[in-house]
C-alpha positions in Angstrom: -39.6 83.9 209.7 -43.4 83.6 209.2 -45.6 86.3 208.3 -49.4 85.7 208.3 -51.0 87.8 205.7 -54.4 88.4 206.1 -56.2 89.7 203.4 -59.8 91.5 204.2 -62.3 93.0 201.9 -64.2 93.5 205.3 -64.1 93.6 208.6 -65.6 90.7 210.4 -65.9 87.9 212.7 -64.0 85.8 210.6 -60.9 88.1 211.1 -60.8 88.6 214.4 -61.5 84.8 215.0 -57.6 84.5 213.9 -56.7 86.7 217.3 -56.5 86.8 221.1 -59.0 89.1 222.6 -61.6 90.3 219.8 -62.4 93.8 221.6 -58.5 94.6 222.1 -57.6 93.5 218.6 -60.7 95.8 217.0 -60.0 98.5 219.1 -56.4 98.0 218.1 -57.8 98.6 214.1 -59.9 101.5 215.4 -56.8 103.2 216.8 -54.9 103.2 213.9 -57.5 103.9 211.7 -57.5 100.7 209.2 -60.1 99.9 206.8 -60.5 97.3 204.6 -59.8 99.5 201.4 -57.0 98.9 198.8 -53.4 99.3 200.0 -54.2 99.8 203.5 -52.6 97.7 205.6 -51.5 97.0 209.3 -49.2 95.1 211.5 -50.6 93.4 214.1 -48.4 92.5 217.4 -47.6 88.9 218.1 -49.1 88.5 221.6 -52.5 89.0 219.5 -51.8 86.3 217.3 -53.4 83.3 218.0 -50.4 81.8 215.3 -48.0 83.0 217.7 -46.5 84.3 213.7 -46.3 88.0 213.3 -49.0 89.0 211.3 -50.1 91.6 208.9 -53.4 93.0 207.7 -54.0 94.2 204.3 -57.0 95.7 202.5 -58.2 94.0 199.2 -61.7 96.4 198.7 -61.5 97.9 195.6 -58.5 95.5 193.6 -60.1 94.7 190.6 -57.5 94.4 188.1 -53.8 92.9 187.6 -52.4 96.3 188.4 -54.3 96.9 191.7 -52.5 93.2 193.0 -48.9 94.0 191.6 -48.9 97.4 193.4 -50.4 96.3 196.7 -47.6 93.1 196.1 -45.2 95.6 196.0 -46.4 98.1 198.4 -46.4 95.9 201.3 -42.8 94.3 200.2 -41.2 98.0 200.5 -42.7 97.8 204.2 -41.3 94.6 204.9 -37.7 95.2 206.3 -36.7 91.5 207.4 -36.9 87.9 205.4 -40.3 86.7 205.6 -42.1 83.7 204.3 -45.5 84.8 203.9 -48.5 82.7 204.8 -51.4 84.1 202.5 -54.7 83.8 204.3 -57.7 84.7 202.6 -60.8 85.9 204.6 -64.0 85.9 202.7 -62.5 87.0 199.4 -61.2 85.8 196.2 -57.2 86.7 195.7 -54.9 87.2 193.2 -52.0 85.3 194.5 -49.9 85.1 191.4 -50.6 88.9 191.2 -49.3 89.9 194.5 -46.6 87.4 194.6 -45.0 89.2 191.2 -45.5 92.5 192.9 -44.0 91.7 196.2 -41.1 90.7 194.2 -40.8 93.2 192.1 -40.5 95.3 195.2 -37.2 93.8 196.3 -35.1 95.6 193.1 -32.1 97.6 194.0 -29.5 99.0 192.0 -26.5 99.4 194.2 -23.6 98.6 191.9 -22.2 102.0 192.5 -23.1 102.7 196.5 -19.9 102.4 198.5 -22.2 101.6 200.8 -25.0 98.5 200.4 -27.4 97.6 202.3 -29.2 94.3 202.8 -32.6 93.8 201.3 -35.3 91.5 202.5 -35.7 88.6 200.8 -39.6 87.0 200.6 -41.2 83.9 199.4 -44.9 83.0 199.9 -45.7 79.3 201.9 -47.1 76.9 199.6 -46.8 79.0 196.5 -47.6 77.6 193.2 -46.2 79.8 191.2 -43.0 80.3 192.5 -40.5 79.3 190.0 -42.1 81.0 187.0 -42.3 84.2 189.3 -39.0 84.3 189.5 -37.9 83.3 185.9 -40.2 86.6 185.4 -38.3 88.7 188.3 -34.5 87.4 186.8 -35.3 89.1 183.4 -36.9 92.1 184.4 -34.6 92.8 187.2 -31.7 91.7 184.1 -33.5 94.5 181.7 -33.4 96.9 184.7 -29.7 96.5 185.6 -28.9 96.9 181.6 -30.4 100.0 181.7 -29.3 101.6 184.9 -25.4 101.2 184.3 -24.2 104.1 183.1 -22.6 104.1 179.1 -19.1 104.9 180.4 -19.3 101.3 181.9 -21.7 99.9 179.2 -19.6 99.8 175.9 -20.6 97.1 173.2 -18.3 94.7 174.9 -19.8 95.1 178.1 -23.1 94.7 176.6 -22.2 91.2 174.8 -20.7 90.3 178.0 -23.4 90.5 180.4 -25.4 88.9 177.4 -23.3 85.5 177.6 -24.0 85.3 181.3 -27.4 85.9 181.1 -27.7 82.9 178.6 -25.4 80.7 179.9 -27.3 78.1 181.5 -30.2 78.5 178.8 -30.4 76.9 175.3 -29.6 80.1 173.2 -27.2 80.4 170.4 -25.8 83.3 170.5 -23.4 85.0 167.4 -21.5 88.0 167.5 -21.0 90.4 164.2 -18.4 92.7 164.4 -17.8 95.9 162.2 -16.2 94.5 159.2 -19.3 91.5 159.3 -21.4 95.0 159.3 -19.2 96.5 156.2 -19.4 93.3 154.4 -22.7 92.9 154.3 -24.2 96.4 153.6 -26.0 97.7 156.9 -25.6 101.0 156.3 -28.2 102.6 158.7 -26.0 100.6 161.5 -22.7 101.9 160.7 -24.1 105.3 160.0 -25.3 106.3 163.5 -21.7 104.6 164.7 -19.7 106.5 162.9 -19.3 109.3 165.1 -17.9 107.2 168.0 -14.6 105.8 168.5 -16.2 102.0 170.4 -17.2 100.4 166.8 -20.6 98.9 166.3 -22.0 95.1 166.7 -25.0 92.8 165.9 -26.0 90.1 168.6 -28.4 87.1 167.2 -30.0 84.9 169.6 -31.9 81.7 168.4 -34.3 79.8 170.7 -35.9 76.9 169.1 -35.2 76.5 165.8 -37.3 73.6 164.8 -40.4 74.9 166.4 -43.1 75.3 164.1 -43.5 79.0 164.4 -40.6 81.0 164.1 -40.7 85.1 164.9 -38.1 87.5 164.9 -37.7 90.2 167.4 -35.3 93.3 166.7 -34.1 95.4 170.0 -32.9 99.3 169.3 -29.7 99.2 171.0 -28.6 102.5 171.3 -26.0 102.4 173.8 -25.9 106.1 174.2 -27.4 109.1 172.9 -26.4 112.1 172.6 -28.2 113.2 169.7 -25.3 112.9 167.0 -24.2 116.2 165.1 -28.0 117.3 166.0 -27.2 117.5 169.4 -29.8 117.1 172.3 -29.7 119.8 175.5 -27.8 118.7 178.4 -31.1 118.1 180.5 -32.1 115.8 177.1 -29.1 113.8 177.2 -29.0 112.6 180.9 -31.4 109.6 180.6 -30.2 108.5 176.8 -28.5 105.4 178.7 -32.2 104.1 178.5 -31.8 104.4 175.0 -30.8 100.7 174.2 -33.9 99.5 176.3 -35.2 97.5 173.5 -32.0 95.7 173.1 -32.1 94.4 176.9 -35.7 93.9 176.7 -35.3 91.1 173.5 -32.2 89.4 175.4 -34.3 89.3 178.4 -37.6 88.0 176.6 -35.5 85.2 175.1 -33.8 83.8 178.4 -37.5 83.8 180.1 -38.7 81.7 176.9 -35.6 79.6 177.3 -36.8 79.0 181.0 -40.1 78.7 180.8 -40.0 76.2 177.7 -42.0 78.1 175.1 -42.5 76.0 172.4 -42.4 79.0 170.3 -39.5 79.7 168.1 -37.4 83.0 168.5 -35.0 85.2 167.0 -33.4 88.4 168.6 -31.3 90.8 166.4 -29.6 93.6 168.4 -27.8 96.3 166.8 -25.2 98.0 169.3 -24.4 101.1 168.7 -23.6 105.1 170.0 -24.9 108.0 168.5 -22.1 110.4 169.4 -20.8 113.9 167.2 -16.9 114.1 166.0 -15.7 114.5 162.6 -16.6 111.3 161.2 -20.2 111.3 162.2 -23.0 111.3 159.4 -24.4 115.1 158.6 -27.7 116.4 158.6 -28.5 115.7 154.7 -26.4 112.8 154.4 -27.7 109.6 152.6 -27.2 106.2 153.6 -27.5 102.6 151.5 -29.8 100.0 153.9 -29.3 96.4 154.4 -32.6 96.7 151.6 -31.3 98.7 149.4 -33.1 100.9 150.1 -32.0 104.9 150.6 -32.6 107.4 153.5 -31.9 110.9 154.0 -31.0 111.7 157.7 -32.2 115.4 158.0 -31.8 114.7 161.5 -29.1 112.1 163.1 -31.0 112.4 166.3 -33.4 110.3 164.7 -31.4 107.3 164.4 -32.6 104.2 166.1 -34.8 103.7 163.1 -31.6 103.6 161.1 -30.3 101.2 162.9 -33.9 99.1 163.6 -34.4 99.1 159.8 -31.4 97.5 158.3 -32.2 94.9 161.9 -35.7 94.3 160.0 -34.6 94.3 156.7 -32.1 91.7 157.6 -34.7 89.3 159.6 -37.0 89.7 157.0 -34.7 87.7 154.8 -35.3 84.7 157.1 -39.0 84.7 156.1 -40.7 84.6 159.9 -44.1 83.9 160.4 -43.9 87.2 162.5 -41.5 89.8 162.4 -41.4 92.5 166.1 -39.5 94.9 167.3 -39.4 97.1 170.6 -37.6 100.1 171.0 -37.4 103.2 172.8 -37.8 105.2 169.7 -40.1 108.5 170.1 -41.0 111.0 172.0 -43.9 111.4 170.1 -45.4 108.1 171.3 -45.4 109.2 175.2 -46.8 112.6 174.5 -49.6 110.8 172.6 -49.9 107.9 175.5 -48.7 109.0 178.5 -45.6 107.4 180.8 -47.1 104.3 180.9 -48.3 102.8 178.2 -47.1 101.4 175.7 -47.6 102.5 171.5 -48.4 99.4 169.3 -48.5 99.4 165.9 -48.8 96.4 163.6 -49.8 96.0 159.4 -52.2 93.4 160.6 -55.6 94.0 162.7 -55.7 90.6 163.9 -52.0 90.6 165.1 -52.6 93.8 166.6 -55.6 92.1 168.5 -54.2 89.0 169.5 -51.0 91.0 171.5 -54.1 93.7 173.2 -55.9 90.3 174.1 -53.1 89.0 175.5 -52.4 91.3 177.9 -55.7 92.3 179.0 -54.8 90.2 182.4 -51.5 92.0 182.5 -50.0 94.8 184.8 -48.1 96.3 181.6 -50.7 98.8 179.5 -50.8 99.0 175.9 -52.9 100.7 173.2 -52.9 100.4 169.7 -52.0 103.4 167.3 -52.7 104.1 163.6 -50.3 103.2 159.9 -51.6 106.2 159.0 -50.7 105.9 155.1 -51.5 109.4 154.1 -48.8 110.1 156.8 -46.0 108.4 154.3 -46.0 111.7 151.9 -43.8 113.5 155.2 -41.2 111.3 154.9 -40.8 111.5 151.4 -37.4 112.4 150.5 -36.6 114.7 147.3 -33.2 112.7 146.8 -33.7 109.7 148.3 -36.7 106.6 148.7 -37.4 108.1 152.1 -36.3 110.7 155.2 -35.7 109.8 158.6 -38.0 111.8 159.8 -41.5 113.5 159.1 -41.9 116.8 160.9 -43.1 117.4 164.9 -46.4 116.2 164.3 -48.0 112.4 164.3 -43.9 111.1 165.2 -44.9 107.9 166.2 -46.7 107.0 163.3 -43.9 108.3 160.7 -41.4 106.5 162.4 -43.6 103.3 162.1 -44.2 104.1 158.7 -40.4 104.1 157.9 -39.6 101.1 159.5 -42.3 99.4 157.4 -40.7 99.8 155.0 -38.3 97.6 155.6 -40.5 94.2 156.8 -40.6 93.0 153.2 -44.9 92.4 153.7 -44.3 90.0 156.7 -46.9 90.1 159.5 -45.3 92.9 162.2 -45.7 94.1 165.5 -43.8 97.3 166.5 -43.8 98.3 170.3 -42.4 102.0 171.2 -41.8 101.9 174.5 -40.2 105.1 174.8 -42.2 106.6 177.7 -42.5 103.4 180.4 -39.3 102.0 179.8 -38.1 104.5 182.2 -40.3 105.3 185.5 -39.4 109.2 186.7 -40.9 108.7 190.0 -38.9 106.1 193.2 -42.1 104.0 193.8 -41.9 100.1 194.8 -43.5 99.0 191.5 -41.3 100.5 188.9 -38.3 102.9 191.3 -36.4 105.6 189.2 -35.0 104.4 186.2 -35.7 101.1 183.9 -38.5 99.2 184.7 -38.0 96.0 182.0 -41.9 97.3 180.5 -41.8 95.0 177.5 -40.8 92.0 178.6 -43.8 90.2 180.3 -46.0 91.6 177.7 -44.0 90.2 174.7 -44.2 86.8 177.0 -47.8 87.2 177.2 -48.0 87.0 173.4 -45.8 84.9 172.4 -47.0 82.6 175.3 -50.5 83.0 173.7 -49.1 82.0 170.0 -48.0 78.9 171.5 
């Protein structure tokens, strides 16, 4: 079915023009009280319609950014309760169609793999789009990173994980290998098997490789913490009932590497995934303990709750060995980094200014935020260890930034990125933009760069 879609920064001739009876139809805005501002919109009844298409009014005044047109995208799709093909029609003003057509999109996410009861959702298009398939190559991963995060870690074991991976890169051109424990034993990654040793579901490492003979080559590491429950420092109860978001990194580099795949980047990519679960029992490292990294290098875990940066540095150390023209990594990894930033934007840290630039630059004209934060190196003294190179973790203040400064430490002096995406890879609050749970944050701003390196 047809919807016209009227966009209006003002109200004028050149609206009504599109309808039957110009005093009815304004009186009919009067009524219900529309204006031309942001987010407002208003259905109009057919027998107005000079189309003889339903129609809908919406309100552009005041959308000056990417955001503004991904929210008003997905604001009117939560409205729209049948399948529509919608027939934008610009009057008077300049749109973001790309914008609105990601956020319309967005809009139609539902996780209802546990509902005994599911219910239909609309399904939209826009007439005439040109943007359509690489809309939805965007929409398939983040909607793939959102789903990985939602299931609960009684169905998500490491298996389940690896499985879900395959399907996802099946029709793509991604090598994917599988390293199981003993691969893990063999080859010295003790942060890895560390954190796993308090569960009974053993640990793996996923790489991915997207185009291997492109010129530039970067690696991108994924924390994939499966579930946690803090280890033998044990979080609260209330702590513990989102730590299935905890291997958000780890969907976010799968998902990355499939839209890549899609879109044809000719930009060459590795994904390392550690999968693990930070769970207490007997066999699960102590507070104290030391471990041996991929490196060689040694850490004291004062506090097993801190353990994705176990995990993410033997990932690095192990990339590193490749020699990438850029090494990255995204994780869920601090608390610190949302008290600092906020729910919704992401912490980005990088050993090289113009690296650092370059990924802010690129996602200036992007609805994911970012902002940069310091290597403090005066900071490295709190996680020195008095037994061993370094501890896992430097005190309640400036958490971010010590938990940066560890993983540096394993990068081997290769150009780095490192995004903590701890605070928006989860939204807290059910709105048609981002709806309670994982929101895929990450994954169109990792695009944007490596898009831009291209």
């Amino acid at each position: 079915m047809i919807l016209d879609a009227y966009f209006v920064d003002q109200l004028d001739d050149k609206l009504l023009d599109n309808f039957h009876n110009k005093d009815l139809f304004d009186e009919f805005l009067q009524i219900n009280n529309f204006t031309a501002k942001k987010n407002s919109y208003i259905f109009i009844p057919k027998t107005l319609s000079k189309s003889d298409n339903e129609s809908i009014v919406i309100g552009i005044s005041g959308c000056d950014e990417v955001l503004d047109w991904v929210e008003l995208g997905s604001k009117i799709g939560s409205k729209l309760k049948k399948d529509y093909e919608l027939n934008i029609i610009s009057i008077n003003s300049n749109i973001d169609s790309y914008s609105f057509e990601f956020g319309l999109k967005l809009s139609a996410y539902d996780f209802d793999i546990f509902l005994s009861k599911k219910e239909n959702k609309p399904k939209f298009s826009i007439k005439d789009s040109n943007f359509e398939e690489e809309v939805n190559n965007k929409i398939d991963s983040v909607f793939w990173v959102r789903d990985m995060v939602n299931y609960p870690s009684l169905t998500k074991t490491p298996e389940f994980f690896i499985n879900k991976v395959k399907e996802l890169i099946s029709n793509v051109n991604i090598e994917l290998v599988v390293y199981d424990k003993n691969w893990l034993i063999e080859n010295n990654f003790g942060g890895v098997l560390g954190v796993a040793s308090g569960s009974i579901k053993d640990p793996y490492f996923l790489v991915g490789k997207y185009n291997t003979e492109a010129k530039k080559q970067i690696a991108l590491i994924g924390k994939g913490v499966l579930f946690d429950s803090g280890g033998l420092s044990l979080k609260s109860p209330s702590g513990m009932e989102t730590m299935k978001t905890d291997m958000a990194g780890a969907a976010t580099a799968w998902g990355l590497i499939t839209l890549l795949a899609k879109q044809g980047v000719d930009i060459g990519l590795t994904v390392y995934t550690p999968l693990v679960e930070n769970m207490p029992s007997g066999t699960a490292i102590r507070p104290g303990d030391v471990l041996k990294m991929r490196n060689g290098k040694t850490i004291e875990v004062l506090n097993t709750d801190a353990e994705g940066r176990l995990i993410m540095a033997d990932a690095l150390a192990y990339a590193s060995e490749f020699n990438p023209d850029i090494i990255c990594d995204v994780a869920t990894l601090t608390g610190s980094s949302y008290v600092a930033l906020g729910l919704e934007v992401g912490a980005v840290f990088s050993n090289n200014i113009e690296l650092a630039n370059q990924f802010l630059e690129s996602n200036k004209l992007s609805h994911e935020r970012y902002h940069q934060l310091p290597l403090e190196k005066q900071y490295k003294k709190l996680i020195k260890s008095d037994i061993a190179d370094m501890k896992n973790t430097g005190g309640s203040f400036g958490g971010a930034i010590t938990a940066a400064l560890l993983l540096e430490e394993f990068i081997n002096n290769i150009q780095w990125l490192h995004l903590d995406i701890a605070g928006p890879a989860r939204s807290r609050d059910n709105d048609p933009l981002t709806p309670k749970g994982g929101t895929g944050f990450g994954v169109i701003g990792l695009f944007n760069f490596l898009n831009s390196l291209n």
